[in-house]
C-alpha positions in Angstrom: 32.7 -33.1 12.8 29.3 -33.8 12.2 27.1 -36.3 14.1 25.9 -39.3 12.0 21.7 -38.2 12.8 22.8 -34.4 12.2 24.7 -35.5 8.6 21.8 -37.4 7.2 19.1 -34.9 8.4 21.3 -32.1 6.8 21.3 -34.3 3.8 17.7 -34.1 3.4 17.7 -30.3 3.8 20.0 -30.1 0.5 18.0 -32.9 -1.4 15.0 -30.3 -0.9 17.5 -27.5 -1.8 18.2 -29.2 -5.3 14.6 -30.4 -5.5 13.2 -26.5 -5.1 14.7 -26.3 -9.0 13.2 -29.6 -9.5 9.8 -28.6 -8.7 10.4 -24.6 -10.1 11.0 -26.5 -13.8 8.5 -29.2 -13.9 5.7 -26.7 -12.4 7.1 -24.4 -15.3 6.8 -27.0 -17.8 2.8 -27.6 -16.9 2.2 -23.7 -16.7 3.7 -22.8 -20.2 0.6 -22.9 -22.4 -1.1 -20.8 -19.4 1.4 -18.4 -19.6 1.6 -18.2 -23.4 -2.0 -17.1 -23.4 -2.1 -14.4 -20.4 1.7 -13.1 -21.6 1.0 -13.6 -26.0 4.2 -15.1 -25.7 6.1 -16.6 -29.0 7.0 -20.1 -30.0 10.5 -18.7 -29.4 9.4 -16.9 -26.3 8.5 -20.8 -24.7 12.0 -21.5 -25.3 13.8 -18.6 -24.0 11.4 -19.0 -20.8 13.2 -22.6 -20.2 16.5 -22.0 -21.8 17.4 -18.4 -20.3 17.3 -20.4 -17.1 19.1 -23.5 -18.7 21.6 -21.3 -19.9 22.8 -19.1 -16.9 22.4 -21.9 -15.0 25.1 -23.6 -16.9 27.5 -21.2 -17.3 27.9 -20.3 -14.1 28.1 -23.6 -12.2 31.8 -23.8 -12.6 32.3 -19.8 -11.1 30.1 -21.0 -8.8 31.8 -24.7 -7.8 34.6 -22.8 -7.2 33.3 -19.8 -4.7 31.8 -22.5 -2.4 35.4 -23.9 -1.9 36.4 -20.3 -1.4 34.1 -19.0 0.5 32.2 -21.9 2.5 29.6 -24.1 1.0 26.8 -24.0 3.1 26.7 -19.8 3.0 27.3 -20.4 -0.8 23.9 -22.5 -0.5 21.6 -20.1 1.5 22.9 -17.0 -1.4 21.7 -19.5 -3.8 18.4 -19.8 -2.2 17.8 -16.3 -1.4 18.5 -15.4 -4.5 16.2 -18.3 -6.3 12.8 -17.2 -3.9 13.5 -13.8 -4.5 13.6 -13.9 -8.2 11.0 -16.0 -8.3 9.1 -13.7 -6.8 9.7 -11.2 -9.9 8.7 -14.2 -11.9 5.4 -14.6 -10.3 4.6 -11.0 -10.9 6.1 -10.8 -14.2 3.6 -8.4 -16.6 5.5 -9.3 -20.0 7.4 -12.4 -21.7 10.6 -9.9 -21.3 10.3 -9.5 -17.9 9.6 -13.2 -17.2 12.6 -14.4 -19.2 14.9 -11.7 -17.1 13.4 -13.3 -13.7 14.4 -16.7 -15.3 17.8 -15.6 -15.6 18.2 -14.3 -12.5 16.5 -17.5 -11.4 19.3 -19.2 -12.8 22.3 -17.8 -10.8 20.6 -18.8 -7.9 20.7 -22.4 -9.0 23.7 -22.0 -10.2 25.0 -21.4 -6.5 22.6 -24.5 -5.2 23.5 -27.4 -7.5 27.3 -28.0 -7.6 27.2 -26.4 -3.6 24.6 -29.6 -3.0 27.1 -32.0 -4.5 30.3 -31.2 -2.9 28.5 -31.0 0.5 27.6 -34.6 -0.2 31.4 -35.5 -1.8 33.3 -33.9 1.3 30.6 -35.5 4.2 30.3 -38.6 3.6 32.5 -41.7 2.4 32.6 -45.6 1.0 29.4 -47.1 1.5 27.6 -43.7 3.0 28.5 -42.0 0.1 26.4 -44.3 -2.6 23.5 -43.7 0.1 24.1 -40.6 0.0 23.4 -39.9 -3.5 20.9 -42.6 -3.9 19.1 -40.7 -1.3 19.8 -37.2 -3.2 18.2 -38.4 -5.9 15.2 -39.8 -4.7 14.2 -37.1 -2.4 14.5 -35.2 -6.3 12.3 -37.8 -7.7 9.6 -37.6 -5.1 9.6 -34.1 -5.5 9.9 -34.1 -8.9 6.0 -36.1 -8.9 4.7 -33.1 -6.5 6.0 -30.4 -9.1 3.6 -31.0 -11.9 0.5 -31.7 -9.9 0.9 -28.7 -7.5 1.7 -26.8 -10.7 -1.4 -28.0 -12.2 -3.5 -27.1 -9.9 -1.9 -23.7 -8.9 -2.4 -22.7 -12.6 -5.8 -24.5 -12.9 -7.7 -23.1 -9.9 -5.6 -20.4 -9.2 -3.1 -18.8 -11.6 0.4 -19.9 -13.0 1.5 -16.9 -11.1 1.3 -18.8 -8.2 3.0 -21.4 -9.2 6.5 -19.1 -8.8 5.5 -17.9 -6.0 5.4 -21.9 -4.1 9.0 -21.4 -4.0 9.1 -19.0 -1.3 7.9 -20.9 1.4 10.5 -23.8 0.2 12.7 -21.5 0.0 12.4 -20.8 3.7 12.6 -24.0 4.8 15.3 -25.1 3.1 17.6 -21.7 4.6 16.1 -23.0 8.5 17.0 -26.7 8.0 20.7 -25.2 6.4 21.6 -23.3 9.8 20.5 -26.0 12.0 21.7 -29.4 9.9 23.9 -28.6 7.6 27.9 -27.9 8.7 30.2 -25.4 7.4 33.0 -26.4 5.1 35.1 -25.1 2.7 38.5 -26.0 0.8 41.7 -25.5 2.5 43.4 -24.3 0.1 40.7 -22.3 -2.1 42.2 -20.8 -5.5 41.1 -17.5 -7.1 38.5 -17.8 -10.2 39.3 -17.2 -13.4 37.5 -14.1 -14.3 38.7 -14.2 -18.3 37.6 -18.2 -18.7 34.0 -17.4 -17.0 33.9 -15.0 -19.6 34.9 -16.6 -22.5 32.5 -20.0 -21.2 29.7 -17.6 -20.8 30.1 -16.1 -24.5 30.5 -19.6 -26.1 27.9 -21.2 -24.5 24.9 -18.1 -24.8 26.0 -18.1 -28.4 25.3 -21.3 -29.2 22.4 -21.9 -27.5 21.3 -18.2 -29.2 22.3 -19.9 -32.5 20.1 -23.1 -32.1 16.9 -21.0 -30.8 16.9 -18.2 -33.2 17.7 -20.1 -36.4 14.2 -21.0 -37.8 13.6 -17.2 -36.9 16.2 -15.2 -38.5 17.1 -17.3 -40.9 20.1 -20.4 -40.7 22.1 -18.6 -43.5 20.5 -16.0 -45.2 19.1 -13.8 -42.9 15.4 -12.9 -44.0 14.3 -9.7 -45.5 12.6 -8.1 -43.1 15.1 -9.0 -40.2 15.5 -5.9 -37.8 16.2 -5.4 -34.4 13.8 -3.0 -33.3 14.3 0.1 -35.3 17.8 -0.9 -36.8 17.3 -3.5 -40.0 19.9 -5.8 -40.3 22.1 -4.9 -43.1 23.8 -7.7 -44.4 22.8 -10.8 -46.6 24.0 -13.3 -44.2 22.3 -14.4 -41.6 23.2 -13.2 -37.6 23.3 -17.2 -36.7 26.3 -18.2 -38.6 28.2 -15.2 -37.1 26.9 -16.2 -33.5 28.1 -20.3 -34.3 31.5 -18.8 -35.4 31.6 -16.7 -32.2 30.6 -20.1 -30.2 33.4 -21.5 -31.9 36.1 -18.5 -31.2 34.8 -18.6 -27.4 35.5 -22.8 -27.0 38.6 -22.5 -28.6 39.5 -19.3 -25.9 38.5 -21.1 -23.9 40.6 -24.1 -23.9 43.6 -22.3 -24.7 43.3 -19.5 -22.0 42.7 -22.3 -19.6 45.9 -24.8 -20.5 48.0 -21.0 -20.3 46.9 -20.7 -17.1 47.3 -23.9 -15.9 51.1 -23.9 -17.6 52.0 -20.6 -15.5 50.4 -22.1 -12.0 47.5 -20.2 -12.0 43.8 -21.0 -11.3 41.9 -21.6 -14.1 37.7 -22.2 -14.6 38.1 -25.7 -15.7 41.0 -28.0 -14.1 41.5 -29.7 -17.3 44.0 -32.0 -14.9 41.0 -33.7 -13.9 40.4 -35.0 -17.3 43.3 -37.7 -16.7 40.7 -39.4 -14.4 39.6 -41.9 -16.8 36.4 -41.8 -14.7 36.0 -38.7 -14.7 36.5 -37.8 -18.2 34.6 -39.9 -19.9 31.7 -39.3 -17.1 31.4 -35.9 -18.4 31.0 -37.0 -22.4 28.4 -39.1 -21.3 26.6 -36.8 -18.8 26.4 -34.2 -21.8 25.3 -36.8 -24.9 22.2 -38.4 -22.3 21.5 -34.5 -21.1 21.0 -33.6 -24.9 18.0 -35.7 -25.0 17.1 -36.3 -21.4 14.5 -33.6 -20.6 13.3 -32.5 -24.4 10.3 -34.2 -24.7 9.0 -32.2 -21.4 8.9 -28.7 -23.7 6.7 -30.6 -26.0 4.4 -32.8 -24.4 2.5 -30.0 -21.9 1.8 -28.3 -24.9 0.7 -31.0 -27.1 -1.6 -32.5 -23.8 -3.4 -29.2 -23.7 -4.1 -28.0 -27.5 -4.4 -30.6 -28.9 -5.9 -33.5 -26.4 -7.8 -30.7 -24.9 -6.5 -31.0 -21.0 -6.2 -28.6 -18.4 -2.9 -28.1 -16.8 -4.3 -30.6 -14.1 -4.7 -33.1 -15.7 -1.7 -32.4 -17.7 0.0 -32.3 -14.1 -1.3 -35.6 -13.6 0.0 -37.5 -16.9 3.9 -36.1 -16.3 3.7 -37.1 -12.6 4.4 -40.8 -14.4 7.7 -40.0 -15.4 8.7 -38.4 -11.8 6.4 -41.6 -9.9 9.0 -43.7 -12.1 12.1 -41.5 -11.1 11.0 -42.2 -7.9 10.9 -46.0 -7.8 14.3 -46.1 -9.7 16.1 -44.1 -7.4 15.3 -46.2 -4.8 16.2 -49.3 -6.3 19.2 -47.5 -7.4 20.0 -47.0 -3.7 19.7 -50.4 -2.6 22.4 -51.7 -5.5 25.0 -49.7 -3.6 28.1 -51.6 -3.1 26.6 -54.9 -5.1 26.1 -53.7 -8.7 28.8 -51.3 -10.7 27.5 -48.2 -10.8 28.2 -47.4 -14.6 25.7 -50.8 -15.4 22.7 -48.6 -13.5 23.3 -45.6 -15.8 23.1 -48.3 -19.0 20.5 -49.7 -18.0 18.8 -46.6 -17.1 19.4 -44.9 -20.5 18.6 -48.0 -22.1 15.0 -47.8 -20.5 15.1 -44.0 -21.3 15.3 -44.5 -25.0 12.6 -47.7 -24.8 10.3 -45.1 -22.7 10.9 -42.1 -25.5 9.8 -45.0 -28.5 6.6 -46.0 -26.8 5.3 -42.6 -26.5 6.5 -41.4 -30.3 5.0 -44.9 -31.3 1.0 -44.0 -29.7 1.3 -40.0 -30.4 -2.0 -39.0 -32.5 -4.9 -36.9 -32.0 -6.6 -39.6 -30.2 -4.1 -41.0 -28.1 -5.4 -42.2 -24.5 -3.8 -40.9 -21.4 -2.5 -44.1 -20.5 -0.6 -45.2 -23.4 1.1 -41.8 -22.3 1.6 -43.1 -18.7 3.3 -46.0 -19.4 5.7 -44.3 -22.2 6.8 -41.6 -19.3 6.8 -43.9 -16.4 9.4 -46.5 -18.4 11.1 -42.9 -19.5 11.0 -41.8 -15.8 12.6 -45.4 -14.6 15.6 -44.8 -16.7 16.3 -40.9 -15.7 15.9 -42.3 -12.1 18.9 -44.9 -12.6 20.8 -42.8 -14.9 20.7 -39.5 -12.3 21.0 -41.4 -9.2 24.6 -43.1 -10.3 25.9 -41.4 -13.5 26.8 -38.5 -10.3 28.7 -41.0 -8.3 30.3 -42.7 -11.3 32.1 -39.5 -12.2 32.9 -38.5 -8.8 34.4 -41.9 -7.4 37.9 -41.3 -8.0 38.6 -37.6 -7.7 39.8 -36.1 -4.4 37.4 -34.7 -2.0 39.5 -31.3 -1.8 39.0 -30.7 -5.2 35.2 -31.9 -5.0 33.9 -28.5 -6.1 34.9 -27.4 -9.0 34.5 -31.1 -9.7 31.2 -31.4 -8.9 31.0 -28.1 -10.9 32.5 -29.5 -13.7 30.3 -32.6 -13.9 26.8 -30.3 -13.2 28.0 -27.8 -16.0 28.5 -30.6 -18.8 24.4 -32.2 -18.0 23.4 -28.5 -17.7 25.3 -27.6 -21.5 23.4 -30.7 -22.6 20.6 -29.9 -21.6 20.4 -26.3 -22.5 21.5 -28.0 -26.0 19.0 -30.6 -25.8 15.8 -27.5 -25.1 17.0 -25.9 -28.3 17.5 -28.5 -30.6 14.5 -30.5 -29.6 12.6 -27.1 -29.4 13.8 -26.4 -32.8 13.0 -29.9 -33.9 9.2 -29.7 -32.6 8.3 -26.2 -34.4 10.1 -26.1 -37.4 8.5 -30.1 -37.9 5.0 -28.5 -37.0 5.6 -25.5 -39.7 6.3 -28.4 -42.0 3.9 -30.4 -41.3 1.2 -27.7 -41.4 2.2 -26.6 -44.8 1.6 -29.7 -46.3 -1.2 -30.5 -45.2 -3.1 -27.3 -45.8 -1.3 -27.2 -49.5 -5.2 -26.8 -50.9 -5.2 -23.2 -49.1 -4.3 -19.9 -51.1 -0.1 -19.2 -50.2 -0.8 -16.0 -48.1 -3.9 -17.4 -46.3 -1.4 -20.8 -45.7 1.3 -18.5 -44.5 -0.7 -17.1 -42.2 -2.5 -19.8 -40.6 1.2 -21.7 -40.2 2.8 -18.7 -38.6 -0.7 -17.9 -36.2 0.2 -21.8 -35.0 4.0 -22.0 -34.9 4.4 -18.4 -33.2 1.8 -19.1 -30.7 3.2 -22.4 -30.0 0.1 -23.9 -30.2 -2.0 -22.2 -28.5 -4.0 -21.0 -31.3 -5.6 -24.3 -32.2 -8.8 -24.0 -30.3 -9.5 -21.0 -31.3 -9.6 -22.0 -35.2 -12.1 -24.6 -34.4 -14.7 -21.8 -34.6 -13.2 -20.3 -37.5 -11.9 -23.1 -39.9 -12.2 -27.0 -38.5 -10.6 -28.3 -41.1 -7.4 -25.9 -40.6 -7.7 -27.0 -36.7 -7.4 -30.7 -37.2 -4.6 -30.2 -40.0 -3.0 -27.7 -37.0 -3.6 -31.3 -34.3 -2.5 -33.7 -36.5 0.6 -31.8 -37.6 1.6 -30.7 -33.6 1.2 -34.5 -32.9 3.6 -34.8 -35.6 5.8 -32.6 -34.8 5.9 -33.8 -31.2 6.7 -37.5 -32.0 9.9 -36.2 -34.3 10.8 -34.4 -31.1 10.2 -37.9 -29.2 12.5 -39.8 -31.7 15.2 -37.0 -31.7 15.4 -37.2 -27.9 15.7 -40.8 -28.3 18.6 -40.5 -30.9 20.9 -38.4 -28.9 20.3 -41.0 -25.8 21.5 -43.5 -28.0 24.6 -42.0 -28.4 24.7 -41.5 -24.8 24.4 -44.8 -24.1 27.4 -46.0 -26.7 29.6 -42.9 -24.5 29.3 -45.2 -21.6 30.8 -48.0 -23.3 34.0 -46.2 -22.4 33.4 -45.9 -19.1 34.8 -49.7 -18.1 33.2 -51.6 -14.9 33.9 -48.5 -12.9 33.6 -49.2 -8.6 31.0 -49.0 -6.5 32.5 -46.6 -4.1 35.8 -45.3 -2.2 35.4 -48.2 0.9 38.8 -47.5 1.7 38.5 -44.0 2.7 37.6 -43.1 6.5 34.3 -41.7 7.2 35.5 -38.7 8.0 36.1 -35.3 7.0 39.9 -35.0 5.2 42.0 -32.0 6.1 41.6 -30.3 2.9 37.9 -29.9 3.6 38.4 -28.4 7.0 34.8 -27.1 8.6 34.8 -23.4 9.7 
């Protein structure tokens, strides 16, 4: 048992353990078109540096969720964050795009082992009134760090080096393991089960195919595979394209997956996703909804860094300082969101979040040009920002309310692994979206140009993901301002997408009834099955 000053300080300690991944992606996000210059890295190379992350670190949150219960939650934690600093130390010395995509994965178990471990700390410690506290305060602590990330990224990577800006988790990183031994108590399940070796599997294969699908599409080709496709020495040999194979795969792996699971769960056995928990009405439509909003929740953040610094011109600063609006509103919201507790459904915060989301996501598609102020851009992200801060600080609690705390785990696995699939969905779509709409765009509008020297030119910006425009200033202005205008372009139709797949999010939650504002019938104590150790 836990003393009430002791339980809220250790709550803070595992706000800042969630928010280290906070600040690692937002810093990330600010640092990319630094990196893409010192590393030559591709168009697909930016996404695989966010989505190899994304990826591992949702197909591992269920394994994950369900070691904790196992094995104790809090040592589950400090792993987690050993094994985050420590790969972000590879990061921060990384000498190729290869090797900084491999740190990012390894980045990503790590995470994997902090997010769902955060939540069912928070599920199994506190209860009824405490509990919507509890994740208000979650959040917010994530929102306030969230505004740090991108202006301590921006000025790592402007007066420093974006090297450094891996290297900031370290220290974190240490802080976050003292306050865990001191605050934080020792739990774990009482009756853990034994993970399901063959449906981690099968979840990993159907998820890194898809998500491989979605990225390499516009590169090899979405049915016929292009002529010179090769893998390093070996050419591919067929006529169709290596994506349709990897959606079919995707396909084979969901369907595995389902069916392994439900024959497990016939026979008495453990199984990765306890698809029992899907008869909480609460719970199950939670989960479609968490994955629509996560499909278009965090897009527009691969896009808009690079769009602020080739084409306005800014320096990851003052990049830094433009997407600190969106955390600053994250911030605000998850406060209010905190003092609803108890007096507002929960499920009417995350509408009315998403609802400002997708207002927030039509303002800045509506000012996007070549031109555009920084402040028309503020307001867009702040509004944007408000929304994620309602959305994130209740949609958690909305899913969780009615499911028992000794299956809060794999629960809270459950619930992180279907925001993390929509967003690793959302990265690759909207990525997908923003260059194959700026290869469009830019062929139109340099249609006067010779075919090769068109080609070329289109490819030079697309594979370099921008960063090329400056430089053809001093070789051809008129192909530079085509290049600005067609990147401003391209990053609106990855605005309106984002907005699009919100909307649908929003119509999910239509099923989700009044919900209740919290469990204020359950003691404030620790139940049985969630015995410390």
């Amino acid at each position: 048992m836990t003393s009430p000053r002791t339980r809220w300080i250790g709550l803070v300690v595992i706000s800042v353990a969630v928010a280290l991944i906070i600040v690692d992606s937002t810093i990330v996000n600010v640092a990319i078109p630094s990196i893409v210059d010192e590393l030559a890295l591709t168009s697909t190379q930016v996404q695989w540096v966010q989505e190899s992350y994304t990826l591992v670190f949702a197909a591992l949150l269920l394994v994950f969720g369900t070691l904790a219960d196992r094995f104790g939650r809090r040592r589950m934690l400090l792993i987690g964050i050993t094994i985050f600093a420590l790969s972000s130390v590879v990061a921060a010395l990384a000498p190729t795009g290869e090797a900084l995509i491999a740190s990012r994965v390894v980045q990503g178990v790590g995470g994997a082992m902090i997010l769902p471990t955060t939540l069912s700390i928070i599920n199994s410690t506190f209860r009824g009134r405490d509990r919507g506290i509890a994740f208000a305060v979650w959040g917010s602590t994530i929102g306030g760090m969230a505004a740090v990330g991108p202006l301590l990224g921006g000025w790592l990577t402007t007066d420093f080096s974006w090297r450094w800006a891996f290297g900031i988790n370290v220290p974190l990183g240490v802080l976050v393991v003292i306050g865990a031994l001191l605050f934080v108590l020792e739990s774990r399940a009482e009756h853990p089960v034994k993970v399901d070796l063959v449906g981690a599997a099968l979840s990993v294969v159907a998820s890194a195919s898809l998500v491989f699908g979605l990225i390499e599409g516009r590169s090899y080709g979405w049915w016929v595979a292009r002529p010179d496709l090769a893998f390093g020495d070996w050419a591919w040999p067929f006529a169709i394209s290596p994506i349709p194979i990897a959606f079919a795969v995707s396909a084979a792996g969901i369907a595995g997956f389902i069916a392994w699971g439900l024959h497990r769960q016939r026979i008495g056995r453990s199984t990765m996703l306890d698809f029992s928990l899907f008869r909480i009405p609460s719970f199950r439509n939670g989960n479609i909804a968490a994955l629509l909003v996560s499909l278009g929740e965090f897009g527009i953040i691969l896009s808009l860094p690079l769009w602020l610094q080739n084409v306005l011109g800014y320096d990851a600063l003052q990049t830094g300082w433009v997407i600190v609006a969106l955390a600053a509103g994250s911030f605000v919201a998850s406060g209010a969101a905190g003092s609803t507790s108890g007096r507002i459904a929960p499920v009417w915060v995350v509408r009315a979040g998403i609802g400002s989301e997708i207002i927030g996501l039509l303002l800045i598609a509506w000012v996007i040009s070549v031109d555009t102020p920084w402040w028309q851009i503020v307001i867009g992200l702040f509004v944007y920002g408000f929304g994620v801060g309602l959305a994130t600080a209740q949609l958690t609690g909305v899913i969780l309310v009615d499911v028992p705390v000794s299956r809060s785990g794999q629960a809270s696995g459950t619930q992180s692994t279907s925001r993390q699939v929509g967003s690793a969905l959302g990265i690759a779509v909207l990525g997908t979206v923003l260059f194959s709409s700026l290869g469009t765009e830019m062929d139109s509008r340099l249609g006067d140009l010779p075919d090769a020297e068109r080609e070329q030119v289109v490819s030079l910006v697309v594979d370099s993901a921008g960063s090329a425009i400056p430089a053809l200033d001093a070789q051809s202005p008129e192909a530079a301002d085509a290049a600005r205008e067609a990147f401003s372009d391209a990053t609106r139709w990855s605005a309106l997408a984002a907005a699009g797949f919100l909307a649908v999010g929003l119509l999910a939650t239509l099923s989700l009834g009044s919900g209740r504002a919290a469990r204020d019938d359950e003691p404030d104590t620790l139940e049985s099955a969630d015995r410390p150790a």
